[in-house]
N, C-alpha and C positions, 0 to 999 in steps of 0.2 A: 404111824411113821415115827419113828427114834428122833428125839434132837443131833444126834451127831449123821444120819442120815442126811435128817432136810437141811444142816449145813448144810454138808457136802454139795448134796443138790444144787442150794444156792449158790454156791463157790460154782460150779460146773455150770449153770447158766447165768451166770456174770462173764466167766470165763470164753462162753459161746459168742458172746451179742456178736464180736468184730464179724469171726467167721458168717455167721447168720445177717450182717449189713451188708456186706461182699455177697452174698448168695442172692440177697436182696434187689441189689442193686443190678445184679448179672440180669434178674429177672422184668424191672420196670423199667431198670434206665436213669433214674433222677434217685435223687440222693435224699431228699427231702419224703418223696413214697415213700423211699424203703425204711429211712428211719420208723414212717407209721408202721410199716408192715412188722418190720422184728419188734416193734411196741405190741402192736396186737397177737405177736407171735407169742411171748412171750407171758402175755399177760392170760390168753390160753392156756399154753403150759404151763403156768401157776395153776390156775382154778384146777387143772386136771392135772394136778402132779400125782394126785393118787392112782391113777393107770396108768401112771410110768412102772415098767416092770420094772425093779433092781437086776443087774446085772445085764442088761441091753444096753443099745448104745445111746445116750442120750442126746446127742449133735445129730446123729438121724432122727430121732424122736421130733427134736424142735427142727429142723430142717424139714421133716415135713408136716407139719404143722404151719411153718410159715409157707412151704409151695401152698397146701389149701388154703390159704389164705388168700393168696395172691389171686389162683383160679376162682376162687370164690367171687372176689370183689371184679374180677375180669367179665365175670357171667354177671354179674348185676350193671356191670358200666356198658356192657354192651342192647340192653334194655332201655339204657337212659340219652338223652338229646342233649348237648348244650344249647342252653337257654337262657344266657346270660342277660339279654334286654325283656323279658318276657314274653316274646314276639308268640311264640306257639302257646304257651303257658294263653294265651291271653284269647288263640281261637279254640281252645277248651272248655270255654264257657257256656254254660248249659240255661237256657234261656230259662225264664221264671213259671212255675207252673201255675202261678193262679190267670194267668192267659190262656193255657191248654182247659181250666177248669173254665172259665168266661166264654171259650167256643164252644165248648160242649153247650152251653144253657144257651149260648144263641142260637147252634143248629136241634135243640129242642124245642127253642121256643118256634123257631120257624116251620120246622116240622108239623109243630100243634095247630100252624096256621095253614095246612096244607087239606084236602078231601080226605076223611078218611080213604077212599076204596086206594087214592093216590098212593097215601102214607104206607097203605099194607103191602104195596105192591111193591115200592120202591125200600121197603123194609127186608121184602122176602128178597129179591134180586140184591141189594145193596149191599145190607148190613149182614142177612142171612146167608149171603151165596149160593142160595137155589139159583138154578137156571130157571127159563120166562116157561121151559114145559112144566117143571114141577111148581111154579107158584102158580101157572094156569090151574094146574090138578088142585093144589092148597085154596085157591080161589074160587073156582067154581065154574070160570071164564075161558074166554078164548083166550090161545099165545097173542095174539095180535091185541085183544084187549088189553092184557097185562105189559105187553112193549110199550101202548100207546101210554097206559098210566104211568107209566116207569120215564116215560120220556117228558111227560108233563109236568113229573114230581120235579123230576129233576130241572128242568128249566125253573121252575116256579118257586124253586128250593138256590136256584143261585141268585133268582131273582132278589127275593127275601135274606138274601149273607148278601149280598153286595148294595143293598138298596141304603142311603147313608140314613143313619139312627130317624131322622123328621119324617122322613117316608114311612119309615117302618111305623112309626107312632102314627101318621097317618091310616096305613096299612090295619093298623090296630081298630083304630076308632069306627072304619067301617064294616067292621066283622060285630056280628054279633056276639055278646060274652062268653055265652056258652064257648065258641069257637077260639076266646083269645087266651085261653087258661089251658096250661103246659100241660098233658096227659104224661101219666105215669108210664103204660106201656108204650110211647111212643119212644124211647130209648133206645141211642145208635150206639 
């Protein structure tokens, strides 16, 4: 682009702002906006003066350029909340994960504390989502067997999450070792 071009240019959008404040303002309402808006308008049509054609018009150029502007920032405020005192900002909060990881190892270890035939049953139903026919079939047993262990785990499995920490170390000390040490496949 020629220096007597990008005058020009510059002249021609110096010469636009008023027109493009008034267009502005027709379009938000407050004087203050639109000042931002033909700032951002403007500053647009700097960076891309080079796909300005010559000889178009360049007050529709930046006239639309400041409408998408304006649509633009319309579609993103309508996505967003006032939330001036934090109030929502603040039920946004995403609880801490090393709690989700400390339940896991409690309903592991409580698991380990469980019968095997218990744990397999209440694995295939639970955690597996077989139904009580197909982990009868995976088992070897009857559906009624497989219910009953399933109803067992499960009592003796909330038993074990809500019994408070003394108990459980209780709970611990009467199990034989073999029995109080976490299994690897026993993973929910």
């Amino acid at each position: 682009m020629s220096n007597g071009l990008q005058g020009r240019l510059n002249d021609d959008l110096i010469a636009a702002i008023p027109n493009m404040r008034a267009f502005a303002i027709s379009l938000c309402g407050n004087r203050d906006h639109a000042d931002d808006l033909v700032q951002e308008a403007l500053v647009k049509a700097w960076n891309h003066l080079d796909s300005f054609e010559e000889g178009t018009n360049l007050k529709a150029w930046l006239f639309t350029i400041l409408r998408n502007a304006y649509f633009s920032e319309l579609r993103k405020t309508k996505r967003e909340v006032a939330d001036s005192e934090g109030q929502l900002a603040a039920k946004l909060s995403v609880p801490a994960e090393q709690q989700g990881h400390l339940d896991l190892v409690d309903l592991n270890r409580a698991l380990s504390k469980l019968p095997a035939d218990q744990r397999e049953a209440l694995i295939l139903v639970g955690a597996e989502g077989f139904s009580y026919e197909d982990a009868a079939a995976i088992s070897g047993c009857a559906v009624g067997t497989v219910k009953s262990r399933v109803n067992r785990a499960r009592t003796r499995l909330n038993e074990l999450m809500t019994a408070p920490p003394a108990q459980q170390q209780t709970d611990d000390a009467s199990q034989p070792a073999a029995d109080r040490t976490p299994r690897r496949s026993a993973r929910v």
